[in-house]
Residue, then its C-alpha position, 0 to 999 in steps of 0.5 A: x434514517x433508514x426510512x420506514x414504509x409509511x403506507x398510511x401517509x402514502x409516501x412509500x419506502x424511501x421518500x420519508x422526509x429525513x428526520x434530524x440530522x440537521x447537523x449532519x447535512x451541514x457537514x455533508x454541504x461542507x464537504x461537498x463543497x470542499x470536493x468542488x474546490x478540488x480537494x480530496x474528502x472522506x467521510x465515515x458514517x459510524x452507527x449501529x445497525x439501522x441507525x440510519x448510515x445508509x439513508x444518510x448516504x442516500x442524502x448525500x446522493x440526491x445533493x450531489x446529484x442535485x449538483x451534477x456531480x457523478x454518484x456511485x453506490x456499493x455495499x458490502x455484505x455479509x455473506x460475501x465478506x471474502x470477495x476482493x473489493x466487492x463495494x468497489x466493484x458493486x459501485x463502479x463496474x457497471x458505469x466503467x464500459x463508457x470510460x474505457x477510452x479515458x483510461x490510460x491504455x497500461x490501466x485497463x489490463x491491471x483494472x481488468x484484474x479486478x472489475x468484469x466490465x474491462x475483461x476482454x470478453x465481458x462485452x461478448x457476455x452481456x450483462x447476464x452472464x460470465x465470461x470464460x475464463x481466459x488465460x490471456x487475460x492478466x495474470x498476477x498484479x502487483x496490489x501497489x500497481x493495481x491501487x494506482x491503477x484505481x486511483x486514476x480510475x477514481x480521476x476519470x470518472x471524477x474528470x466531468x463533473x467531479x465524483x462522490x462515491x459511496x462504500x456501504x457496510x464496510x464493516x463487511x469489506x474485505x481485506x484487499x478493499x480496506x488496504x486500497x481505501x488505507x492507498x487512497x488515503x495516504x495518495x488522495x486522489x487529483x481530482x474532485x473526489x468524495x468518498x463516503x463510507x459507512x460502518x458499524x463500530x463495533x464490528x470494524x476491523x482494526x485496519x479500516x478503523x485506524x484508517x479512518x481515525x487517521x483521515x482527519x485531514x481529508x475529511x471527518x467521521x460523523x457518528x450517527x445516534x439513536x433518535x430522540x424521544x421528541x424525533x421518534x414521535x416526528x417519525x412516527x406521526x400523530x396516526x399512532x398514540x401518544x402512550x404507543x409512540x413512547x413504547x415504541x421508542x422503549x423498545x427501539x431506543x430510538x433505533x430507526x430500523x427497529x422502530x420501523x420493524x416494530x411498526x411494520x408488526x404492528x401493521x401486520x396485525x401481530x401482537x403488541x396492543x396497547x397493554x403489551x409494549x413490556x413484553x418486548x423488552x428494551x433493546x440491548x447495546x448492539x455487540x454483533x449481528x448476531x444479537x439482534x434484539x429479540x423484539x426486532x427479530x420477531x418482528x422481522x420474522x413475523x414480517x417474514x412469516x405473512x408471505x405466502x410459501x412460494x415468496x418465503x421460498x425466494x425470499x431464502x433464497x435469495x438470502x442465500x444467493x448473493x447481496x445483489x440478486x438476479x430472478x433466475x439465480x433465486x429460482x434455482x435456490x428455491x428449486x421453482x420454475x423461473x415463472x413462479x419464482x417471479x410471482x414470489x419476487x413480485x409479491x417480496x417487492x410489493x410486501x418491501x422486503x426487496x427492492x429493484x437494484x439495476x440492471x434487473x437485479x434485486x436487493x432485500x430493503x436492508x441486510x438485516x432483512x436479508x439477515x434474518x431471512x438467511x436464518x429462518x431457513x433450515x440448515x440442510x435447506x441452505x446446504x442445499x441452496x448452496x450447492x444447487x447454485x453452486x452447480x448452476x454458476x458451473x454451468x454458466x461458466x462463472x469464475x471460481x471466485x463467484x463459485x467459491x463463496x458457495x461451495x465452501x458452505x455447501x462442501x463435504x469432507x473430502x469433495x476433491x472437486x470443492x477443494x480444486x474450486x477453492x484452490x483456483x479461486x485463491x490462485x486467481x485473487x492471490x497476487x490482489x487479495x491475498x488474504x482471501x486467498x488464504x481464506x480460500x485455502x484454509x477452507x480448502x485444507x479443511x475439506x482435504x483428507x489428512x491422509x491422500x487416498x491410496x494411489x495418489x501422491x503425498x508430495x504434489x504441488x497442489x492441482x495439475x491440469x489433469x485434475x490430479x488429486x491436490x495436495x496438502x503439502x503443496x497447499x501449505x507452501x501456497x498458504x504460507x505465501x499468501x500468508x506472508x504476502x498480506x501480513x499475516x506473519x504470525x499465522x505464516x509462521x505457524x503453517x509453516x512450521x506445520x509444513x516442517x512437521x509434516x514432511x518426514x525426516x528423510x525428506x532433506x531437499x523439501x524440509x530444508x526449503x521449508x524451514x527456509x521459508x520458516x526463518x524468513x517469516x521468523x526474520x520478519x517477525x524481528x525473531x532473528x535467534x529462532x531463525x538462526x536456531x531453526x537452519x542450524x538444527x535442520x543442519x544437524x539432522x543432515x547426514x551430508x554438510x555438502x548436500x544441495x539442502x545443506x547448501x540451501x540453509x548455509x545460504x540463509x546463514x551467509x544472508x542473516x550474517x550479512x544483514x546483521x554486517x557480520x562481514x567474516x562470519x558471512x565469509x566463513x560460511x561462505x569459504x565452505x560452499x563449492x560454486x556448484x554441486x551436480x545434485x544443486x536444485x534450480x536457483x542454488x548456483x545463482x544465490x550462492x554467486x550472488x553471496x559472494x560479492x558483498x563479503x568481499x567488498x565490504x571487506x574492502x577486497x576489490x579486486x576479489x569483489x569485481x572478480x565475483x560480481x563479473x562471475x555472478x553476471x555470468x551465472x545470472x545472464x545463462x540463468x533462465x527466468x525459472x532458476x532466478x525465481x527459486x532464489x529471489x530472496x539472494x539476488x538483491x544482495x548482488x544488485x545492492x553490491x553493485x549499486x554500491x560499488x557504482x556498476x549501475x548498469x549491471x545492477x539495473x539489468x539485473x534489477x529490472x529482470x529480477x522485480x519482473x519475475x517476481x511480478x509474475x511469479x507472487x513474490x512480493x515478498x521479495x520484491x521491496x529490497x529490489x526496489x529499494x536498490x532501484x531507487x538508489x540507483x536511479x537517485x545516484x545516476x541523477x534519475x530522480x523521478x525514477x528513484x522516488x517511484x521505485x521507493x514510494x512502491x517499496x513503502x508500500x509494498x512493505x506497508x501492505x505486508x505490515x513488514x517494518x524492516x521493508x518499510x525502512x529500507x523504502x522510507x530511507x531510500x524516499x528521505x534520500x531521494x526527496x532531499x536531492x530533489x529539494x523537498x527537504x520537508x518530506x524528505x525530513x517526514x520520511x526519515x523521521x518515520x524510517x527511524x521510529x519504524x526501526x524496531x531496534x534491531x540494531x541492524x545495519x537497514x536502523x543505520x541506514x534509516x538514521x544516515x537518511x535522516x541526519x542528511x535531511x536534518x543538515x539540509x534543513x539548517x538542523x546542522x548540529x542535530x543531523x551531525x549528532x545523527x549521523x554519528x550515531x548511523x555510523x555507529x563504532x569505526x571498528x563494527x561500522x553498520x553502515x556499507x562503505x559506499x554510505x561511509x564513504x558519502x558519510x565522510x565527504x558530507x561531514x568533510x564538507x560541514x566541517x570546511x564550512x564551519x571553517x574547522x580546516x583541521x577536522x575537514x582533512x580529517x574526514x578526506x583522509x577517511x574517505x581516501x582511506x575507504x576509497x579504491x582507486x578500481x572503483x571510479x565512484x568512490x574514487x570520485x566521493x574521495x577526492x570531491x572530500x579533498x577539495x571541500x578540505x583543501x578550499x580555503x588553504x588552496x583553492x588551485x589544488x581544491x579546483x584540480x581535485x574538484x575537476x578530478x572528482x567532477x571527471x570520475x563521477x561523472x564517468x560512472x554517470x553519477x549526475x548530481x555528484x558530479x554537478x556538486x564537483x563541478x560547482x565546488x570546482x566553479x568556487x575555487x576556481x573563482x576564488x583562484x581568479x580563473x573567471x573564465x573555467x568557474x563560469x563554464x563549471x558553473x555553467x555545467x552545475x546548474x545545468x546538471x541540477x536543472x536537468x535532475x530536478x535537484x530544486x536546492x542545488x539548482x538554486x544554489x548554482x545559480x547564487x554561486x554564477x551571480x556570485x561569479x558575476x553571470x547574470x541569471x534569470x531570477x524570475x517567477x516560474x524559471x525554476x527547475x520545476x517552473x513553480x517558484x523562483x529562486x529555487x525556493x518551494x512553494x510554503x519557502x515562496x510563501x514566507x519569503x514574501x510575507x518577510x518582504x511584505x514587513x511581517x514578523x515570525x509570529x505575523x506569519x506563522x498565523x498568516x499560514x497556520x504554521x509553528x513560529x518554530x516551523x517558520x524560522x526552519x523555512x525562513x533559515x532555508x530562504x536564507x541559504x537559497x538566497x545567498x542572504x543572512x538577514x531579513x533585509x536581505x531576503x526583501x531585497x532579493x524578492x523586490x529586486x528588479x525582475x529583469x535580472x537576465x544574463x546568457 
């Protein structure tokens, strides 16, 4: 329970024995003890308002302090809804200085974004007060890089002795605190963790309550009731009668803060005898806070109403002031003398209405106290509570972000140096908490006149240094940002269409980077008609086709076709823009150069294509940083192209240059398909750990944005990477989601979802599925969606599949199709070709499948396509052995395991290594010499696992309840063991794992 102040049993505020919940405290042991084992835990309190979440938290704390383990405790609050990550910083900032030095040195800056103790001046400050602003100090960072960056924290502090930490009122969490908890739950912590938090259901957010209703694996939500009849008379105590304890449990509803608050008038000496307990009648359904039960108002009121004036006077203004409060900040809110403003606060500790909190700051006992106190002061009085610690934070040099909760409820109409606060403190939150941020700027806007005043611009970009007045066409274009950036897209749309609306009819160069920006979020919001509808009735209204803001809407015309692979229409488009225009904007060169590659090359026009994307490099490398920022939603379409047309070092400078600028200028945005190009890049150069970092960080940049279209183009690219990497169970997992994620846009990203998962599909043994699949990822042959880079892997793969069915005649067919994609200046797909070739000609004529094997190996390898280039070698290895050349199948043997090894490609690298000892060298077959030095013979851990059990005598069924798995799920795992074992049966796979370790060779 929350704990009642029990002067009559002499116990005090918060020593109350718990009362209850003896079934509760069971699952808080068990959780505790799973944290000690290592694994990850979260738990969620769901009650209502003073049903006692926080003294059960309180519970947790003194057990796992009991255990030696680390407890930090934070809140949010009510008043304070918009300050980014406040629970987390309330929990930890105050324990991070003696942690510095464990952190890794790259986290410190990107934490330091966040919590005051790590910024560069917050030793030089003291505790009491706050730092400058500093513009050394880190600037925009990535929310991804920043989650990461707090998970490690998470993992430094739990590194001793294991960490529990406690998020109160989340129901009060901000934005940017919900989507980092929504982070740590999908990648938990490595290290001996606990979250608990606590929430009231009925005023959860959706996001925060789908997050814990999908945490089942890691922990449990513990719904916390009302107390029994029989236990409100325990909590009350045999002092009160009998006829008193039940009135009182009416009127609370077992409620422990109600029936505490009740009591507490009791105590007071307020009305409520005997023959009165009716008149409070029972206590509502709790909605909201708002709808406190009129007894426990009255009750708090009149708890309120017993001090004297001067600690009334703090008590409103520290309800005012912050959820944690410091004395002087009180004073100044109540306009007393510090000296008098601390006899108040003694009066308001000795009365437990607040309590000592650390580091010299104080906390009401509850925030229904706070509450309350909040409300019995009158208006005006708040207003000008708020302004008065608004000018006093001023003057102690506190960030905006501590100065804007005040100001927005304090401001006037019109007060240009409120709307700059609020402008700054969006600005300093927008790149981590971007809803905030566009909290901050709408209640901007709504200070802002309609109308500037006479003599200022109507057309600025918001505030200049010199304090120019800020303007309401330069805050739209920020809030739409922001907008977009946190999710919001549907209420981006509609500022952006505000903007549109304001702009006048003859502003052709701002109209068309707005409605731009509009189709975007259109495109985004799968409103792909009104997008197009949108560009093509601005274009109608420009007098001049050839004008730089014509330019800017054909550009997005030449984008939309190409997502949509309509390969001529993006032409055509393209055949009526000159490579550049005297009155071009910065940015408009650079798009349409990077235009131009793809038409050309899924065109199959090669030389036009190289010819382009040489000329797009030279455009790119002359461009300085501030032209690739005004077209960063162009550029990926010529890194794609050149990933495909395999010129990856083009591709990754260009990449690596375009991701950093985005960084630091916002553009998330954009940043998903620079990243996803990244990743295809690295997974085919054979940088795998590299590849699955690049995807896993575009996952969640799209999940953050809630942009389903990034978050298949991330999830694909994860499928593809974790199946080279031979984790074909996740690689499966996220080609499963990629699909379901695809809205059915019938574009050519829901193509490349369904490829992905139809190459797990056949690596998992789903053969005839993942054929079906991928059929329908290539879609009609005359309307292909898929690029011909993912065609031309397509064919070798099917190539493949249909020479180990033995079906000679539909492998050729499939060589010739890759012939046909193929061009002969492009060594990649001249390699993919001719690797089909040989999967054709393998058992007619293994001479000739070695020759174009070795040839594909050779082209591959040129352009550094490392694991395609092992594949030839290995295949290469084959028909050589079957050709009778031992000597040239073991050196190209040799060379494919060794290339699988050095990748990390676990499946191909055992698959190597069957084929040498099938060549007859002799390899290491032990324990810990796979290419991870996890488990033999290639196989994962769970694969390991079900090997053994198969070697131990036991049935499917035995190990499927051995390893609380599917019978289903064992036959997939037991069908991979074969193939990585080079075995066909149960027997098999027992001889293999009881087979003599000491099966060495060179």
């Amino acid at each position: 329970m929350e704990g009642r102040a029990d002067e009559r049993r002499g116990t005090g505020p918060g020593k109350v024995p718990l009362i209850g919940r003896q079934d509760v405290l069971q699952v808080l042991t068990e959780s505790l003890e799973a944290t000690a084992t290592g694994a990850f835990q979260l738990l969620a309190f769901a009650g209502d308002p003073g049903a006692g979440k926080t003294r059960l938290l309180t519970e947790l704390a003194a057990v796992a302090s009991a255990g030696e383990m680390l407890v930090l405790s934070g809140r949010a609050a009510e008043f304070e809804q918009q300050m980014p990550f406040a629970a987390l910083v309330d929990a930890i900032d105050d324990h991070l200085e003696g942690h510095r030095p464990s952190l890794a040195p790259e986290a410190v800056p990107l934490l330091a974004a966040v919590f005051p103790a790590l910024t560069p001046a917050a030793a030089a400050t003291g505790a009491a007060g706050f730092a400058p602003h500093d513009d050394g100090a880190p600037g925009r960072v990535a929310r991804y890089q920043l989650h990461r960056a707090v998970r490690h924290l998470l993992e430094v502090l739990a590194s001793d002795t294991g960490l529990v930490l406690l998020l109160d009122d989340l129901h009060w969490a901000d934005e940017a605190s919900v989507e980092l908890l929504d982070y740590l739950m999908r990648h938990p912590p490595r290290a001996r963790v606990l979250v608990a938090m606590s929430y009231r259901p009925a005023q959860v957010s959706p996001r925060l309550a789908t997050l814990v209703n999908s945490a089942n694996e890691h922990g449990s939500t513990i719904p916390v009731n009302p107390l029994s009849a029989a236990e409100v008379e325990e909590f009350l105590g045999p002092q009160i009668s009998r006829s008193r304890r039940r009135a009182l449990y009416k009127a609370s509803g077992g409620n422990p803060f109600y029936l505490e608050a009740l009591a507490r008038m009791e105590q007071t000496g307020t009305p409520g005898g005997e023959e009165t307990p009716e008149l409070w009648g029972a206590v509502p359904e709790m909605r909201d806070l708002m709808e406190l039960p009129p007894a426990v108002r009255s009750a708090l009121q009149m708890e309120l109403g017993s001090l004297g004036q001067t600690a009334l006077l703090v008590a409103q203004a520290a309800a005012v002031a912050a959820d944690e409060f410091e004395p002087g900040i009180a004073a100044v809110g109540a306009e007393l003398p510090e000296q008098e403003a601390l006899a108040g606060l003694d009066e308001l500790v000795a009365r437990d209405i607040v309590r000592p909190a650390a580091a010299g700051r104080f906390r009401f006992r509850h925030p229904l106290v706070r509450h309350v106190a909040y409300g019995s002061a009158a208006a005006g009085w708040r207003l000008g509570a708020h302004t008065r610690i608004a000018h006093h934070l001023t003057a102690l040099g506190a960030p905006a972000t501590l100065r804007a909760h005040h100001v927005e409820r304090s401001a006037g109409y019109g007060d240009q140096a409120a709307v700059a606060t609020l402008v700054e403190a969006a600005r300093e939150v927008g790149p981590q908490a971007p809803g905030t941020a566009a909290h901050w700027l709408e209640s901007a806007l709504r200070l802002l006149p309609e109308v500037p005043a006479a003599g200022t611009a109507a057309d600025g970009d918001g505030a200049s240094d010199d304090g120019e007045q800020i303007s309401r066409l330069g805050l739209l274009m920020e809030l739409v940002h922001v907008q977009t950036v946190s999710g919001r897209l549907s209420e981006g749309r509609e500022t952006a269409r505000e903007l549109v609306r304001l702009l006048p009819a003859d502003d052709h160069a701002r109209r068309a980077r707005a409605v731009q920006l509009c189709a975007v979020i259109e495109r985004q919001l799968h409103r792909h008609q009104e997008a197009r509808a949108l560009v093509l009735d601005e274009l109608h209204r420009m007098p001049d086709p050839q004008a730089a803001p014509a330019v800017l809407l054909r550009v997005r015309l030449v984008a939309d076709r190409l997502m949509r692979v309509d390969i001529r229409g993006a032409q055509a488009v393209l055949d009526h823009i000159p490579d550049e225009g005297g009155d071009w904007q910065p940015g408009l060169k650079e798009a349409v150069a990077s235009l131009r590659v793809l038409p050309a090359y899924a065109g199959l026009r090669i030389p036009e294509a190289i010819q382009h994307a040489e000329a797009a490099d030279r455009v790119l490398t002359a461009a300085p940083d501030g032209s690739l920022a005004e077209c960063l939603d162009t550029l990926p379409w010529l890194c794609w192209t050149e990933v495909m047309m395999g010129r990856y070092d083009d591709a990754l400078r260009h990449l690596d240059r375009i991701i950093d600028i985005a960084r630091a200028t916002g553009q998330a945005s954009f940043i998903t398909y620079m990243l996803t190009a990244r990743a295809r890049a690295c997974r085919e150069l054979g940088r795998l750990p590299e590849a699955a970092r690049a995807a896993e960080e575009a996952t969640e940049v799209s999940r953050m944005m809630r942009s389903s279209e990034g978050l298949v183009f991330g999830l694909t690219q994860q499928s593809l990477a974790a199946g080279q990497a031979g984790d074909l169970d996740q690689a499966l997992l996220f080609g499963e989601e990629a699909v379901r994620a695809d809205p059915g846009s019938g574009e050519s990203w829901g193509a490349s979802a369904r490829y992905a998962l139809g190459v797990a599909m056949v690596a998992s043994g789903q053969v005839d599925a993942g054929v079906d699949t991928l059929m329908e990822a290539c879609g009609d042959p005359a309307a292909p969606m898929l690029d011909p880079a993912v065609l031309l892997d397509c064919a070798e793969l099917m190539a493949k599949i249909s020479a180990d069915r033995g079906r000679q005649k539909e492998a050729h067919t499939w060589a010739e199709i890759a012939d046909g994609i193929a061009h002969p200046m492009l060594q990649s797909a001249t390699g993919i070709a001719r690797l089909a070739g040989a999967h054709a000609a393998r058992e007619e004529d293994s001479e000739l499948a070695a020759r174009l094997a070795v040839e594909a190996a050779e082209a591959l390898r040129s352009v550094g396509r490392r694991i395609d280039a092992g594949r030839a070698d290995m295949l290469a290895g084959i028909t050589h052995h079957a050709a009778g050349r031992s000597e040239q199948a073991r050196e190209a043997l040799r060379a494919a395991a060794a290339t699988f090894e050095d990748c990390g490609a676990t499946s191909l690298h055992a698959q190597a290594l069957r084929e040498q000892r099938r060549a007859g060298i002799r390899v290491s077959t032990r324990p810990g010499t796979g290419s991870r030095g996890e488990t033999p013979f290639g196989l994962s851990p769970r694969e390991y696992e079900v090997a053994v059990l198969v070697a131990d005598g036991c049935t499917n069924q035995q190990i499927a309840g051995k390893l609380f798995l599917s019978v289903r799920t064992v036959e997939t795992h037991l069908s991979r063991v074969f193939s990585k074992l080079g075995v066909g049966s149960r027997v098999g796979v027992a001889t293999v794992m009881n087979r003599n370790s000491g099966d060495q060779g060179p």
